[in-house]
N, CA, C and O atoms as CSV, one atom per row, in Angstrom:
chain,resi,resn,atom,element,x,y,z
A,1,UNK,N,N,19.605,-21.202,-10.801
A,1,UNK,CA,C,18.885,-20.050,-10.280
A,1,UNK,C,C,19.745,-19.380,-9.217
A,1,UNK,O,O,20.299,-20.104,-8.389
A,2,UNK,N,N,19.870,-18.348,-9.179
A,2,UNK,CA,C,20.242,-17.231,-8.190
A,2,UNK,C,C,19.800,-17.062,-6.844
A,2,UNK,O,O,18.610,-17.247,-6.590
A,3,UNK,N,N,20.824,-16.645,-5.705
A,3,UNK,CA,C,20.019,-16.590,-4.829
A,3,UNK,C,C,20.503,-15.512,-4.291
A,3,UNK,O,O,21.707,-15.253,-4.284
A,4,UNK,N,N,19.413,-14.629,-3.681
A,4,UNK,CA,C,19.359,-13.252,-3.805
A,4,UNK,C,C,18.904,-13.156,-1.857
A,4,UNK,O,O,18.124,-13.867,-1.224
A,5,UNK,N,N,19.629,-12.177,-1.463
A,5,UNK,CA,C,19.413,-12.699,-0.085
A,5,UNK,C,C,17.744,-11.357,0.074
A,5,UNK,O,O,17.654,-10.450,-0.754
A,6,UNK,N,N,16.672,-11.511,1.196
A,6,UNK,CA,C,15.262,-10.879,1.237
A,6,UNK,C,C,15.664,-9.677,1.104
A,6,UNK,O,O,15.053,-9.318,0.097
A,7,UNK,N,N,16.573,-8.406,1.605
A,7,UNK,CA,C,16.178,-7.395,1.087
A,7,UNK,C,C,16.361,-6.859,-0.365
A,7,UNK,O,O,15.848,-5.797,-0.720
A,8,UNK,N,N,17.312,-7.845,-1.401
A,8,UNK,CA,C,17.543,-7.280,-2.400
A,8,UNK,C,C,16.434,-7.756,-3.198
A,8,UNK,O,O,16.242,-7.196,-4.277
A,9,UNK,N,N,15.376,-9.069,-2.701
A,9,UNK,CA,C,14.402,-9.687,-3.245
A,9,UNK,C,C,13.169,-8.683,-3.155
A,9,UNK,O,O,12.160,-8.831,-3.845
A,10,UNK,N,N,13.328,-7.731,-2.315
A,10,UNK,CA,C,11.984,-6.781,-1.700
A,10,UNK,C,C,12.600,-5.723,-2.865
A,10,UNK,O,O,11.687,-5.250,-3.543
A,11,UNK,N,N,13.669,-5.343,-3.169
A,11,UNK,CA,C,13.966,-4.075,-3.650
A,11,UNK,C,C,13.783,-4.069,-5.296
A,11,UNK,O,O,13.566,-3.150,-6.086
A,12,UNK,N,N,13.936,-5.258,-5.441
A,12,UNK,CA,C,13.638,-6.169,-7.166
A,12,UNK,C,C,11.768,-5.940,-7.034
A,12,UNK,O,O,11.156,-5.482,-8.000
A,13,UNK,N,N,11.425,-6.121,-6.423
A,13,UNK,CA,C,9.961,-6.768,-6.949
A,13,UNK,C,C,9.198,-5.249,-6.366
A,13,UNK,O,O,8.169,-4.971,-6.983
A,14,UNK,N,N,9.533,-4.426,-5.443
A,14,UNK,CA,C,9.397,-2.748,-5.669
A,14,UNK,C,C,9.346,-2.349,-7.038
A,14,UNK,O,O,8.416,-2.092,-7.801
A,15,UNK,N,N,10.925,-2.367,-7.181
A,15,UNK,CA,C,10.946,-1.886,-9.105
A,15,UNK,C,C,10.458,-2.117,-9.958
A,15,UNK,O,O,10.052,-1.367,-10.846
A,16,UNK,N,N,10.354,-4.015,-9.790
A,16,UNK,CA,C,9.085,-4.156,-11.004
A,16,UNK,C,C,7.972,-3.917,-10.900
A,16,UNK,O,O,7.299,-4.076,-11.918
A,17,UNK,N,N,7.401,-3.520,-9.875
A,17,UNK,CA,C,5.452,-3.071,-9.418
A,17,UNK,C,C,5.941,-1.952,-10.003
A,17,UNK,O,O,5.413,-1.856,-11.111
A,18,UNK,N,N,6.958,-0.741,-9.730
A,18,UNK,CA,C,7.087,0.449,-10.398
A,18,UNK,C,C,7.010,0.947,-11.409
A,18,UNK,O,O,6.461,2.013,-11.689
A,19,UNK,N,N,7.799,-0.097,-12.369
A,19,UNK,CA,C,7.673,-0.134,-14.300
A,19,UNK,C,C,6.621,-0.573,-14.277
A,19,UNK,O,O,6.639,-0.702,-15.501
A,20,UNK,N,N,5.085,-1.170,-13.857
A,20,UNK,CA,C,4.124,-1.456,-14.015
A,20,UNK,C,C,3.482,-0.220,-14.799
A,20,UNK,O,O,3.051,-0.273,-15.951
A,21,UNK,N,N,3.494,0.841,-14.013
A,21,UNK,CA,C,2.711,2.140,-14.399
A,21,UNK,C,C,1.574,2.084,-13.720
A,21,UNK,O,O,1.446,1.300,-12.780
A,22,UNK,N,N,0.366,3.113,-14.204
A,22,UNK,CA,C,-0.908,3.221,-13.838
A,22,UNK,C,C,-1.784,1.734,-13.955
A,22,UNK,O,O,-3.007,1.837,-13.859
A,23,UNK,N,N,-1.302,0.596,-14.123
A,23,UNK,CA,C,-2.278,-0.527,-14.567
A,23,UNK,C,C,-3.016,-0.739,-13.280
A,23,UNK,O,O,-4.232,-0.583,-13.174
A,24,UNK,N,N,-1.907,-1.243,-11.928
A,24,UNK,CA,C,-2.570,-1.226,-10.708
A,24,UNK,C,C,-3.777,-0.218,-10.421
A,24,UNK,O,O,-4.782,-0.631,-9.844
A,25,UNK,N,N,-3.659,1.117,-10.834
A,25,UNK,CA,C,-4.539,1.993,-10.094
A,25,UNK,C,C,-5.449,1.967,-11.542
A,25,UNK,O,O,-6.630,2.128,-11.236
A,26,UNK,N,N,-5.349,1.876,-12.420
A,26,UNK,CA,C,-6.567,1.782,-13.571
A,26,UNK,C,C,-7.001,0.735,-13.224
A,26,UNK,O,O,-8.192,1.030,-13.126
A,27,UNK,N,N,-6.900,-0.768,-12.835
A,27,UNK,CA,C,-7.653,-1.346,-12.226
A,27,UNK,C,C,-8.835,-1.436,-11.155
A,27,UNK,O,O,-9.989,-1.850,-11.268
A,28,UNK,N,N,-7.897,-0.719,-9.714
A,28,UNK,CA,C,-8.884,-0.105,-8.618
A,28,UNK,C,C,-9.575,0.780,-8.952
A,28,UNK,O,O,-10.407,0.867,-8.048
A,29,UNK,N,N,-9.809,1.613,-9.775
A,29,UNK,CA,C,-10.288,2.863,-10.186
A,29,UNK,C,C,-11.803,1.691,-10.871
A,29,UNK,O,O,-12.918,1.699,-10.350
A,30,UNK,N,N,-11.474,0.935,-11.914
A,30,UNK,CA,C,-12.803,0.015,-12.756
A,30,UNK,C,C,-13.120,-0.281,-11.317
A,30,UNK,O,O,-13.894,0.532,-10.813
A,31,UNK,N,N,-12.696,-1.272,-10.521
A,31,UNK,CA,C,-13.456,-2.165,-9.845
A,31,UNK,C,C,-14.721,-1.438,-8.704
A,31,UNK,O,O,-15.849,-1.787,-8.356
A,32,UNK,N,N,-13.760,-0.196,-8.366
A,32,UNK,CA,C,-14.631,1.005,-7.505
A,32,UNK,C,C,-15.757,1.167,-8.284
A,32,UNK,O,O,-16.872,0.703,-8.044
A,33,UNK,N,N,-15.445,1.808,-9.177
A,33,UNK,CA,C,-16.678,1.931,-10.443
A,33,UNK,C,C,-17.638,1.107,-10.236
A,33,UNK,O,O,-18.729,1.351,-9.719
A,34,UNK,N,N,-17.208,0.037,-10.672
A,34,UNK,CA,C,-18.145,-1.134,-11.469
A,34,UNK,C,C,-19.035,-1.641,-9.984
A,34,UNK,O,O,-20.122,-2.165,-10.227
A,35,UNK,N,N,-18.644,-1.520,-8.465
A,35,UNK,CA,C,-19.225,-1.398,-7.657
A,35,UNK,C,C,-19.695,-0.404,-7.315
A,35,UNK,O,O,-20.910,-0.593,-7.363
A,36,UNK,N,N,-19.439,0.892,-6.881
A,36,UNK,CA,C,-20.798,1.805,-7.222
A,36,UNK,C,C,-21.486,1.779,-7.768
A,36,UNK,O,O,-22.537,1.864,-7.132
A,37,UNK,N,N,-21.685,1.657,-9.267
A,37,UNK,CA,C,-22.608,1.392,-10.043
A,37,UNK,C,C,-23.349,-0.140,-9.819
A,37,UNK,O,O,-23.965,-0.384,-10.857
A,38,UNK,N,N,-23.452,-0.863,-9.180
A,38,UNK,CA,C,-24.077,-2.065,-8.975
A,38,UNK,C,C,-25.030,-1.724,-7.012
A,38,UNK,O,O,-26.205,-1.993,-6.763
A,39,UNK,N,N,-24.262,-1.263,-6.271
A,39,UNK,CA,C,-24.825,-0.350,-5.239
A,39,UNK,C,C,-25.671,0.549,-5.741
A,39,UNK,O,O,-26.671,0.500,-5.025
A,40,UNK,N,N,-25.778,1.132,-6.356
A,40,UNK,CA,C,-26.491,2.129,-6.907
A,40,UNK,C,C,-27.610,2.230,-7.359
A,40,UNK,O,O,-28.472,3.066,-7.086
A,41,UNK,N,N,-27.661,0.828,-8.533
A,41,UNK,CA,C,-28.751,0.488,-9.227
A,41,UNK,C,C,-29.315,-0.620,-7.647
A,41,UNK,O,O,-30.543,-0.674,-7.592
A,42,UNK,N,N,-28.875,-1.109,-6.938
A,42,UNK,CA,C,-29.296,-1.898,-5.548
A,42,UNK,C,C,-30.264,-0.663,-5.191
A,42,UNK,O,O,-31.427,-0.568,-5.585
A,43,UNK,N,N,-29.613,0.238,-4.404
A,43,UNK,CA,C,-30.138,1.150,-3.932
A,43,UNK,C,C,-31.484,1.843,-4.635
A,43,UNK,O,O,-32.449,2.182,-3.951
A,44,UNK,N,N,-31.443,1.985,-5.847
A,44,UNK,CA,C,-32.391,2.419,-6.423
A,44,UNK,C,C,-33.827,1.483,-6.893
A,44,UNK,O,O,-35.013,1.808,-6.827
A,45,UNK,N,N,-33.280,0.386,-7.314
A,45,UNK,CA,C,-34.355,-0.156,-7.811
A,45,UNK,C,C,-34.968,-1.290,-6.276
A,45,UNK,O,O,-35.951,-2.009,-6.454
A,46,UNK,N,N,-34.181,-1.279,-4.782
A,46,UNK,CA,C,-35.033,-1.731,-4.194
A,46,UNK,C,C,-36.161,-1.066,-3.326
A,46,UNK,O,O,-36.544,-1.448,-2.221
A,47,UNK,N,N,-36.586,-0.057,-4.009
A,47,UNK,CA,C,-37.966,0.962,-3.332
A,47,UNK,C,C,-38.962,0.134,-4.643
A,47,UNK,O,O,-40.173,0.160,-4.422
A,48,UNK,N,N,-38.723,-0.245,-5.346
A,48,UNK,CA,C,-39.642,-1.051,-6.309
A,48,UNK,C,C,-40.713,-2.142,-5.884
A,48,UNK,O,O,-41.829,-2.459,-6.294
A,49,UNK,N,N,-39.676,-2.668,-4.653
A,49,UNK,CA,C,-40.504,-3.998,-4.392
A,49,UNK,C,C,-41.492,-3.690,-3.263
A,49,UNK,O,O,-41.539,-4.489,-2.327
A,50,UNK,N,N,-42.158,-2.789,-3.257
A,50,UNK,CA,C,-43.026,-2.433,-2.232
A,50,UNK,C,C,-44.167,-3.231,-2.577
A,50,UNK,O,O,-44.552,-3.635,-3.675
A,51,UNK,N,N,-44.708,-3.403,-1.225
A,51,UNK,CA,C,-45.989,-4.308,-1.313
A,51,UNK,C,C,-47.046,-3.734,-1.472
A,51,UNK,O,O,-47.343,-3.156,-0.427
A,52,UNK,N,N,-48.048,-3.537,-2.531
A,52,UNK,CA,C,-49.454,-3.184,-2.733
A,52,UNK,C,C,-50.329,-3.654,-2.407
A,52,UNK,O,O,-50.847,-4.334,-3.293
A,53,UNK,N,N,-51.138,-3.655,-0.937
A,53,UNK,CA,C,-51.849,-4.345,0.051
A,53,UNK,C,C,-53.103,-3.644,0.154
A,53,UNK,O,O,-53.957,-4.022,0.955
């Protein structure tokens, strides 16, 4: 194995997050989603549980 001294190790693993593409941010983009929509339906369906006294 190679040994690569830290800044050329930081400048390697930059480039490869780079050739990644949109996957990182198509990810954050679902997870935002998929939590709003779970807040949402929270928000909405807890006026339901009102007490009829």
């Amino acid at each position: 194995m190679e040994q690569h001294p830290a800044a050329a190790w930081l400048t390697e693993a930059a480039g490869a997050a780079q050739q990644q593409g949109a996957g990182n941010l198509l990810r954050v983009v679902l997870i935002v989603m998929i939590l709003g929509c779970v807040l949402t339906a929270w928000f909405l369906l807890r006026g339901y549980k009102r007490k009829d006294d």
